[in-house]
C-alpha positions as CSV (number, residue, x, y, z in Angstrom):
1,X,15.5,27.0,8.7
2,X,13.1,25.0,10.9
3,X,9.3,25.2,9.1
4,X,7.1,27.2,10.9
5,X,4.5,24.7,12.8
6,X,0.9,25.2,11.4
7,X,-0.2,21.7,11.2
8,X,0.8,20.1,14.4
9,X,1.5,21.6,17.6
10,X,4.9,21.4,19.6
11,X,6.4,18.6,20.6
12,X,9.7,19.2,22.2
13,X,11.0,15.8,21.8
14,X,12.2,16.6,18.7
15,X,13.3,20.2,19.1
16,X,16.6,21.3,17.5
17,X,17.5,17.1,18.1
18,X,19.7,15.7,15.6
19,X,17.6,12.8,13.6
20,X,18.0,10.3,11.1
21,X,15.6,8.6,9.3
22,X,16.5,5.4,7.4
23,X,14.5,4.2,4.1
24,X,13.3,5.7,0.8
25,X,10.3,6.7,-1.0
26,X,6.8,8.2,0.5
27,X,7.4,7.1,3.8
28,X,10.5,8.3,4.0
29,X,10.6,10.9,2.6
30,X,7.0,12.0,4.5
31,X,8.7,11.7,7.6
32,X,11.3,14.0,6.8
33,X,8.6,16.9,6.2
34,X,7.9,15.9,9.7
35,X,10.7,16.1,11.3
36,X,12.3,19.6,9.7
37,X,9.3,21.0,11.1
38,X,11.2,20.7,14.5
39,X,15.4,20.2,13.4
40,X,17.7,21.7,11.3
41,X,19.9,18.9,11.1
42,X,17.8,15.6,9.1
43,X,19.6,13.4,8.0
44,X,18.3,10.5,5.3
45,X,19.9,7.1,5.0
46,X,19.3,5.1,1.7
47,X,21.1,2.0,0.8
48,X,21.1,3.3,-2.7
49,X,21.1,6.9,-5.0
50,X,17.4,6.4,-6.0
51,X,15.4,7.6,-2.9
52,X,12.2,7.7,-4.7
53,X,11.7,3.8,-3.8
54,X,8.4,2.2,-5.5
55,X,7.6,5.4,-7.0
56,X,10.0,5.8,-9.6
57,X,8.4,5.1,-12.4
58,X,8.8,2.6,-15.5
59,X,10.0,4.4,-18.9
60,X,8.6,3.1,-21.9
61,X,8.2,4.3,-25.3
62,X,8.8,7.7,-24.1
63,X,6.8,7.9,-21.3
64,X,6.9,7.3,-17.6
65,X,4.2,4.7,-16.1
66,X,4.0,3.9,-12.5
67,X,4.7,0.4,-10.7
68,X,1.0,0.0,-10.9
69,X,-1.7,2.0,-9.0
70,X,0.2,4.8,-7.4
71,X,-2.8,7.3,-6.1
72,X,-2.7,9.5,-2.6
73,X,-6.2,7.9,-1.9
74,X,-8.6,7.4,0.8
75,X,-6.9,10.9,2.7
76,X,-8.9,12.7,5.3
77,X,-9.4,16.4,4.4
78,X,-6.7,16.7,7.1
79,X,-3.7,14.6,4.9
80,X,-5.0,16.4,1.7
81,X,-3.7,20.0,3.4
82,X,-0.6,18.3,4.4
83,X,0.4,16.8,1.2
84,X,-0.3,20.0,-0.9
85,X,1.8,22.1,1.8
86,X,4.3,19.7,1.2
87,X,4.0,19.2,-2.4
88,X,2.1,22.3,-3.9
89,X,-1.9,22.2,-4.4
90,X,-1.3,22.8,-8.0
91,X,0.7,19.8,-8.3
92,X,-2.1,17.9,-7.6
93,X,-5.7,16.9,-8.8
94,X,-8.6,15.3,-7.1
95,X,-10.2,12.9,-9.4
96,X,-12.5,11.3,-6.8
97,X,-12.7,7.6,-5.8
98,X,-12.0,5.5,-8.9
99,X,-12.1,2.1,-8.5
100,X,-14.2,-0.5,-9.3
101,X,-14.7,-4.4,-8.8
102,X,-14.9,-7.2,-10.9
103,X,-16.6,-10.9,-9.6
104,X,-18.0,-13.9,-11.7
105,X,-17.8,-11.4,-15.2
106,X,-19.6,-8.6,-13.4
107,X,-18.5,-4.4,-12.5
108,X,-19.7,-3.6,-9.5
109,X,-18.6,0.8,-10.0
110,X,-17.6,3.1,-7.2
111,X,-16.2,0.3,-5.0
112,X,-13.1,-1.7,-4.5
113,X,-14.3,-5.0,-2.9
114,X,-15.9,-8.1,-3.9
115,X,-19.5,-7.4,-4.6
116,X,-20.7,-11.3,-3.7
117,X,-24.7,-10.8,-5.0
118,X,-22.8,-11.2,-8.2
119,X,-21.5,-14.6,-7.5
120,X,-25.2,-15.3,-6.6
121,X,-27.8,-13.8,-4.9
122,X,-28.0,-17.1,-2.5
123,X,-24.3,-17.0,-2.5
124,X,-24.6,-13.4,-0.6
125,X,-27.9,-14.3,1.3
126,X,-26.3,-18.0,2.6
127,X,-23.4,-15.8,4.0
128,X,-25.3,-12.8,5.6
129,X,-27.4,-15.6,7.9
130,X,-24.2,-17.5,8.5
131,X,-23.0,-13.5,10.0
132,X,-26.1,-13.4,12.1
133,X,-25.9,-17.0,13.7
134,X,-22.2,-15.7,14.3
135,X,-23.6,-12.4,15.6
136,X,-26.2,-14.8,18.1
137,X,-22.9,-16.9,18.9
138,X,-20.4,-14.2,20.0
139,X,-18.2,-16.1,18.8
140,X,-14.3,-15.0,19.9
141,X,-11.5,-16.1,18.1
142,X,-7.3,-15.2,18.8
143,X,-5.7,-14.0,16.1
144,X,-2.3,-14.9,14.5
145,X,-2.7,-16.1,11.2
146,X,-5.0,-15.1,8.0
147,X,-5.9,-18.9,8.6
148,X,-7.6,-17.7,11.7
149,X,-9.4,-14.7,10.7
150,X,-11.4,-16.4,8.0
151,X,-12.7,-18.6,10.7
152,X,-14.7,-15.7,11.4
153,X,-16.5,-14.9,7.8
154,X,-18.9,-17.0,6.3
155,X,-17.9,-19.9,5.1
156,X,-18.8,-19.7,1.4
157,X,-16.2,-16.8,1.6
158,X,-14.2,-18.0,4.0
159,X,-13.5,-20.6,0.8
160,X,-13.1,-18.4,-1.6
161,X,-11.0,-16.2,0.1
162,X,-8.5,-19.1,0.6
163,X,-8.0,-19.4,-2.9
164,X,-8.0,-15.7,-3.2
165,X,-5.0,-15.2,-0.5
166,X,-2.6,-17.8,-2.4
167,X,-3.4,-15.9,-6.1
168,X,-3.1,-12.6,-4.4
169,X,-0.1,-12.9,-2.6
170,X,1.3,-16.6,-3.4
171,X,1.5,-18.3,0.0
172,X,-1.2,-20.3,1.7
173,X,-3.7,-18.2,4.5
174,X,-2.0,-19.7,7.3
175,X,1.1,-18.6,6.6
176,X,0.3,-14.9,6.5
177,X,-0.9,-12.7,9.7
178,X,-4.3,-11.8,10.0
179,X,-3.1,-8.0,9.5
180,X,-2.9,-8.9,5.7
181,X,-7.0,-8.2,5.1
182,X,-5.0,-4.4,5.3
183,X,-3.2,-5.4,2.5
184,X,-6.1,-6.1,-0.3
185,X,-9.3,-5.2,-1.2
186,X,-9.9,-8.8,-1.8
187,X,-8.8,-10.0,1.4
188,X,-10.4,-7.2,3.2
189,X,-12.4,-8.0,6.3
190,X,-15.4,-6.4,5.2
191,X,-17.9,-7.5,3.3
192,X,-20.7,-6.6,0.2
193,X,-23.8,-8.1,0.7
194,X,-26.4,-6.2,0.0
195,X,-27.2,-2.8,-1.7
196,X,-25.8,0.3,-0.1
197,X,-29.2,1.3,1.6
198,X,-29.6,-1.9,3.6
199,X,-26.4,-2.5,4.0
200,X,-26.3,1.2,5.6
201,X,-29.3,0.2,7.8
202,X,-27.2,-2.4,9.1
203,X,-23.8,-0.8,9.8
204,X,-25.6,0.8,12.5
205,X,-24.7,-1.9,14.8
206,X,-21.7,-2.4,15.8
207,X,-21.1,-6.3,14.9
208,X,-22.6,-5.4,11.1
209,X,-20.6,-2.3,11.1
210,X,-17.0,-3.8,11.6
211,X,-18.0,-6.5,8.8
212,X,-20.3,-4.9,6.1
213,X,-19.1,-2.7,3.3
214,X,-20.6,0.1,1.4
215,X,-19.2,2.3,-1.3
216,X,-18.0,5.4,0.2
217,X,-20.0,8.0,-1.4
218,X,-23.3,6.5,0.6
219,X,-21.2,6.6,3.7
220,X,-20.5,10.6,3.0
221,X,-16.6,9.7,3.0
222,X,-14.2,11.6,1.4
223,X,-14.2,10.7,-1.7
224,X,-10.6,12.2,-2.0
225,X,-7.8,10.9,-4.9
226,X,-4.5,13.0,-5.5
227,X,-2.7,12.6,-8.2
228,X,-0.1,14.8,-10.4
229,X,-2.9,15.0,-13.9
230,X,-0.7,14.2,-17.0
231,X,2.4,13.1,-15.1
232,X,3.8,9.9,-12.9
233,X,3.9,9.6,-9.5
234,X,7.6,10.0,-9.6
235,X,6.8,13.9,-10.6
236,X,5.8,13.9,-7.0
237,X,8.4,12.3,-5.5
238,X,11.0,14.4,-7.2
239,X,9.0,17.7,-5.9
240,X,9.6,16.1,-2.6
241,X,13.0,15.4,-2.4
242,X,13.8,19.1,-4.1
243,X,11.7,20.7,-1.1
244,X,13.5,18.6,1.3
245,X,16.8,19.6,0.1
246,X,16.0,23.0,-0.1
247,X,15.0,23.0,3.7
248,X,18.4,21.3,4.4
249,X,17.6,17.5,4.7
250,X,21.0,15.7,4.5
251,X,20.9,12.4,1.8
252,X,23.6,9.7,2.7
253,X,23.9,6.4,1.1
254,X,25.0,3.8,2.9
255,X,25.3,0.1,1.7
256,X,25.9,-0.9,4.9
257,X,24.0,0.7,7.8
258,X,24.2,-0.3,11.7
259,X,22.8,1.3,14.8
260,X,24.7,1.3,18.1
261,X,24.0,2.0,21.1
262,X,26.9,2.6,24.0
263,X,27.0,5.0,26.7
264,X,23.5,6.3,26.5
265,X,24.9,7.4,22.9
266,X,23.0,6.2,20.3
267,X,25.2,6.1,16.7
268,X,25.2,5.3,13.6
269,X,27.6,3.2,11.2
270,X,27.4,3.8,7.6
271,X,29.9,1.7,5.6
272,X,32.3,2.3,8.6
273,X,31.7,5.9,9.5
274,X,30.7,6.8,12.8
275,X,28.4,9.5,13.8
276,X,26.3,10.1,16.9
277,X,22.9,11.2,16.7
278,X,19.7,11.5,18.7
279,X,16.6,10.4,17.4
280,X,16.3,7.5,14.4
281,X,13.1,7.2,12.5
282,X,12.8,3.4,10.6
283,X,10.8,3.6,7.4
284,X,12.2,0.3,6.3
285,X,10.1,-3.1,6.2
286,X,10.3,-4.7,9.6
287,X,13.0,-7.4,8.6
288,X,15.0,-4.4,7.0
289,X,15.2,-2.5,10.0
290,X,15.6,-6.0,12.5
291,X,18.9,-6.0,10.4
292,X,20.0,-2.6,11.5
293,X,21.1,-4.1,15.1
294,X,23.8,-6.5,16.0
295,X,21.2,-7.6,18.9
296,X,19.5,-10.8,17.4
297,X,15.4,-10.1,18.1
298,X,14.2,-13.8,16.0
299,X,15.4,-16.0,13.6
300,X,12.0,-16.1,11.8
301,X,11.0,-14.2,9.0
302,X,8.3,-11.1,9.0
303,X,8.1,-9.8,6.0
304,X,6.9,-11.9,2.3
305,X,7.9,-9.6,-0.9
306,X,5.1,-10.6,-3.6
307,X,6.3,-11.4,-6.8
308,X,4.2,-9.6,-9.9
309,X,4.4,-9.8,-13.7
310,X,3.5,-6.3,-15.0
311,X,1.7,-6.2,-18.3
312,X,1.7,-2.8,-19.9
313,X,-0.5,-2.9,-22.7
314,X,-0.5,-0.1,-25.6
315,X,-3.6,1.2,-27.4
316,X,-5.2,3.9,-29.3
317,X,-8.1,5.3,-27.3
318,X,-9.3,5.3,-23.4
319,X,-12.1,3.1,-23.4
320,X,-13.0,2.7,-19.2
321,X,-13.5,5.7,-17.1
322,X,-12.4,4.3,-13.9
323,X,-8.7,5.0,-12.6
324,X,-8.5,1.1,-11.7
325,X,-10.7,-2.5,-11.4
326,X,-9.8,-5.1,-8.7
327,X,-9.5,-8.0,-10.0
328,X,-11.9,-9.7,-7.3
329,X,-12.3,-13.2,-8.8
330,X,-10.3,-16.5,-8.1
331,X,-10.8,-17.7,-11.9
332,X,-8.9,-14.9,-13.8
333,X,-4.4,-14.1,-13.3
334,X,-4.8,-10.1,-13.3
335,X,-5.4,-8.8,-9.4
336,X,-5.7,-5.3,-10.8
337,X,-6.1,-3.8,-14.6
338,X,-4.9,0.4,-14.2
339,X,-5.5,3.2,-16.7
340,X,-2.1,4.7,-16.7
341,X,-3.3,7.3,-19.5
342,X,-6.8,8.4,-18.1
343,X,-5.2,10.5,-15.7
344,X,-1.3,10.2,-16.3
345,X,1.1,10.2,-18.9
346,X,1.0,8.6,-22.8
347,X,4.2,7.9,-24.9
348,X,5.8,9.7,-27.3
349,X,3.3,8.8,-29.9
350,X,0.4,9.9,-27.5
351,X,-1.1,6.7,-27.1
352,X,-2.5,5.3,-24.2
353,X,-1.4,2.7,-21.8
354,X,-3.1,0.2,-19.3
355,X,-1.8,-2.3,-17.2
356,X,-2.6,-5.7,-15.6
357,X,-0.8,-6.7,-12.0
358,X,-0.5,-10.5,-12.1
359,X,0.7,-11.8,-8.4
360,X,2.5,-15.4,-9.4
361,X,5.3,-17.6,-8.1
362,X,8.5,-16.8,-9.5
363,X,8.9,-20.7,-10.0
364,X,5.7,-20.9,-12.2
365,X,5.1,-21.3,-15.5
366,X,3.0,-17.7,-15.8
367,X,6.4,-16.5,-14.3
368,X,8.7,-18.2,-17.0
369,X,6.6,-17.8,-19.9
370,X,4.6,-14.9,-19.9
371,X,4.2,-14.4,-23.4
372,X,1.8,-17.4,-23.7
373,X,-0.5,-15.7,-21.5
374,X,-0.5,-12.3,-23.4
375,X,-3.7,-12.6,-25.2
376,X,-5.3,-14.4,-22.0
377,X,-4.7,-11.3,-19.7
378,X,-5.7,-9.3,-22.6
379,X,-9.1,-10.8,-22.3
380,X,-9.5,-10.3,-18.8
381,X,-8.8,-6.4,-19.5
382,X,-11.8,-6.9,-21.8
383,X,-13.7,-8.6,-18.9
384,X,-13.2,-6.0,-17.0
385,X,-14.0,-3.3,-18.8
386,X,-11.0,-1.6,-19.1
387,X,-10.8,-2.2,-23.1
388,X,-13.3,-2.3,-25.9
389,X,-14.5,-5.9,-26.6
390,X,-13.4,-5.2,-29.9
391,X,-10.2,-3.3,-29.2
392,X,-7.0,-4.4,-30.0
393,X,-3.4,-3.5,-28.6
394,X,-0.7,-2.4,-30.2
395,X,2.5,-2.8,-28.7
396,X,3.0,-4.7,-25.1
397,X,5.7,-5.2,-22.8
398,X,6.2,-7.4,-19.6
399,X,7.9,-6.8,-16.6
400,X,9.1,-9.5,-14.1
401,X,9.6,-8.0,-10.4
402,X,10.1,-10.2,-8.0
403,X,9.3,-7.6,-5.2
404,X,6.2,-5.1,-4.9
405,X,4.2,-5.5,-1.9
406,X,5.7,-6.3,1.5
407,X,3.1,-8.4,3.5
408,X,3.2,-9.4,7.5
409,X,4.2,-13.0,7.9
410,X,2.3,-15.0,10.4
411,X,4.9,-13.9,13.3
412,X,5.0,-10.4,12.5
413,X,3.5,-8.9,15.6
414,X,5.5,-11.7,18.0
415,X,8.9,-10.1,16.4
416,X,7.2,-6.7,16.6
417,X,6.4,-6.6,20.1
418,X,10.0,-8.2,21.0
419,X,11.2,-5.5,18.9
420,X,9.4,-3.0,20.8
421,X,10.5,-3.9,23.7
422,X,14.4,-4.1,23.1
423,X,13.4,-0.3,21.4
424,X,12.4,0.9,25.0
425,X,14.7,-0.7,27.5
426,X,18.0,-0.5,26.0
427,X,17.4,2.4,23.3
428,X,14.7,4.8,25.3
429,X,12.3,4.9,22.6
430,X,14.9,7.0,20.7
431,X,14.1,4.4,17.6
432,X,10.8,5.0,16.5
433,X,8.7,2.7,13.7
434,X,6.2,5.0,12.4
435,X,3.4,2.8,10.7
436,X,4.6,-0.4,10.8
437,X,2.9,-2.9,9.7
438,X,0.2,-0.7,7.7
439,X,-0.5,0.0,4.3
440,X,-2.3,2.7,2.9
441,X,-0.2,6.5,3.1
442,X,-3.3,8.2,4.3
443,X,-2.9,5.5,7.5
444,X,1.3,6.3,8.2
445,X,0.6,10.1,7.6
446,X,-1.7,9.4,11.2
447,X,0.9,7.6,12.4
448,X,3.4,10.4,11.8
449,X,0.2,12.7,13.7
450,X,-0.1,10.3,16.8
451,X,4.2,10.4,17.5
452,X,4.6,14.4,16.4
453,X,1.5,15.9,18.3
């Protein structure tokens, strides 16, 4: 039975069509609560039985911990409503923005990028003169790379941020498109110079406005963080795929998946079975879904996987009261310290767990021997704030993945716009790529908006 439409109003390009949407987890599975809003027959493609994707949790010690900070933040009023129709309001709590920063051995609450007066107050003052000699410039730059974007910060930051890029995602700025300061707080093109009342004053021009952060809370943003109190992420994703199920979405796994197009016929080939359909929604990473087509688009790469080491540390007591602290500094490993047990689950033993996300080569030595830098990320949680300076842990455990974040190489938007094109000359814009190349949920749910409505 097709949902009745209360959020979004009709659009009869997807009326009673037959879709298929290919990928797993949040995306996903989002965009199959959009589309049963218009078809009976969904259909979703996963390469493999777990559909959840990156939010299937971890099990340890009895309990379920996420792949690090799994939150629905930064949602507009709007996305909140959506996500609780889809999921159930009493699944979900709002615990408010959480996050804090940490530069040069200092927390900087309520915000999530580098606070630079704590590197020095000249450091911050040297780089707000260097923005209005920019601003008296007009200087224009094109973009490709993350190389060329930090052309136009300051350069004190510009410096730092170089270093930052290759901890934070291990390859070098120009390597990376600009679209990457999406992709972390540290890279973010924004920046924290001054006290949230000034730098308020000067937001209100445009040039100041596209460059200067504040925290949120002096902006009057909503200050809006979902998350299932006392349980995992994956909680979520299991409510998700139940609803879905129960409103007829159709789960096929397919280890080999192809899209064909003949005849004004659009099909589909998984593992050598042929069915026809009429609209295909691509949740998949760019690269994954260039290799859904037998037409060759590039030969060059678009998407980087960063490789993490996952240290989950075990303890007796919550010490920090903030969900999560960016690791915004170029002289510590840990890019973000989590407090699993503040707002999720605990083990069997009810004790607590936090972790630390450590972006590192899969070649390096942090990489193949972890264990010699226990006690050194340990002391970085204690940095940070997120332990006692005189707590101790009690158990550990470390988790190599050599894929978390997927990242835009520096010819993403070349292949993308190729790709585009191929999508609406031969294949009528009946393949559709709903937030590609974005990050945050909040910013595909308006994605999903802009192609339903």
């Amino acid at each position: 039975m097709i949902l009745k439409n209360t959020e979004l109003q009709v659009n009869k390009k997807f009326n009673n069509k037959k879709i298929v949407i290919i990928g797993s987890g949040f995306r996903a599975l989002m965009t199959a609560f959009f589309c049963l809003k218009y078809s009976n027959d969904v259909s979703l493609i996963s390469n493999n039985e777990n559909i959840h994707g990156v939010m299937s949790p971890i099990k340890w010690l009895g309990g379920n911990f996420d792949k690090g900070y799994h939150f629905f933040d930064g949602f507009n009023v709007n996305n909140k409503e959506l996500l609780e129709n889809f999921v159930g309001h009493e699944n979900l709590y709002n615990f408010g923005y959480g996050a804090s920063t940490y530069t040069n051995k200092k927390i900087y609450y309520d915000h999530g990028i580098p606070y630079w007066p704590h590197k020095s107050s000249y450091f911050a003052f040297n780089a707000l003169v260097q923005y209005f000699l920019k601003l008296l410039k007009n200087e224009k730059n094109n973009l490709k790379s993350y190389n060329d974007l930090l052309k136009l910060y300051p350069s004190n930051i510009s410096n730092v941020l170089k270093k930052a890029c290759l901890r934070n995602t291990n390859l070098e700025p120009e390597k990376l498109s600009h679209l990457v300061c999406g992709f972390s707080h540290f890279l973010c093109f924004r920046q924290t110079l001054l006290p949230d009342f000034l730098s308020n004053i000067l937001k209100k021009n445009d040039f100041f406005n596209s460059r200067i952060a504040s925290r949120r809370k002096t902006l009057n943003l909503d200050m809006i963080s979902l998350y299932p109190k006392g349980k995992h992420i994956g909680y979520i994703a299991g409510i998700m795929e139940n609803k879905l199920r129960k409103l007829g979405l159709k789960f096929i796994v397919s280890q080999k998946t192809k899209i064909i197009k003949e005849n004004n016929q659009i099909s589909m080939n998984c593992d050598g079975n042929l069915f026809n359909t009429d609209i295909i929604f691509l949740t998949t990473e760019l690269d994954s879904s260039l290799n859904l087509f037998d037409e060759k688009i590039t030969d060059k790469q678009n998407n980087h996987y960063v490789s993490q080491l996952f240290y989950y540390f075990l303890t007796k007591k919550i010490f920090s009261k903030y969900q999560y602290v960016h690791g915004n500094d170029v002289n510590i490993h840990t890019n973000r310290a989590t407090n699993f047990s503040l707002y999720g689950e605990k083990t069997d033993e009810n004790e607590s767990v936090i972790s630390a996300e450590v972006p590192t080569k899969i070649d390096s030595e942090l990489w193949n021997d972890p264990e010699k830098y226990r006690d050194v990320i340990w002391n970085e949680l204690n940095c940070m704030k997120m332990v006692d300076k005189n707590q101790k842990y009690i158990n550990y455990k470390i988790f190599n993945l050599k894929k978390t974040l997927a990242i835009p190489l520096v010819d993403f938007e070349e292949s993308l716009s190729k790709f585009n094109n191929l999508l609406s000359t031969k294949y009528l814009n009946k393949v559709i790529l709903p937030g590609v190349g974005t990050f945050t949920r909040n910013i595909f749910i308006e994605s999903l908006r802009e192609i339903f409505e």
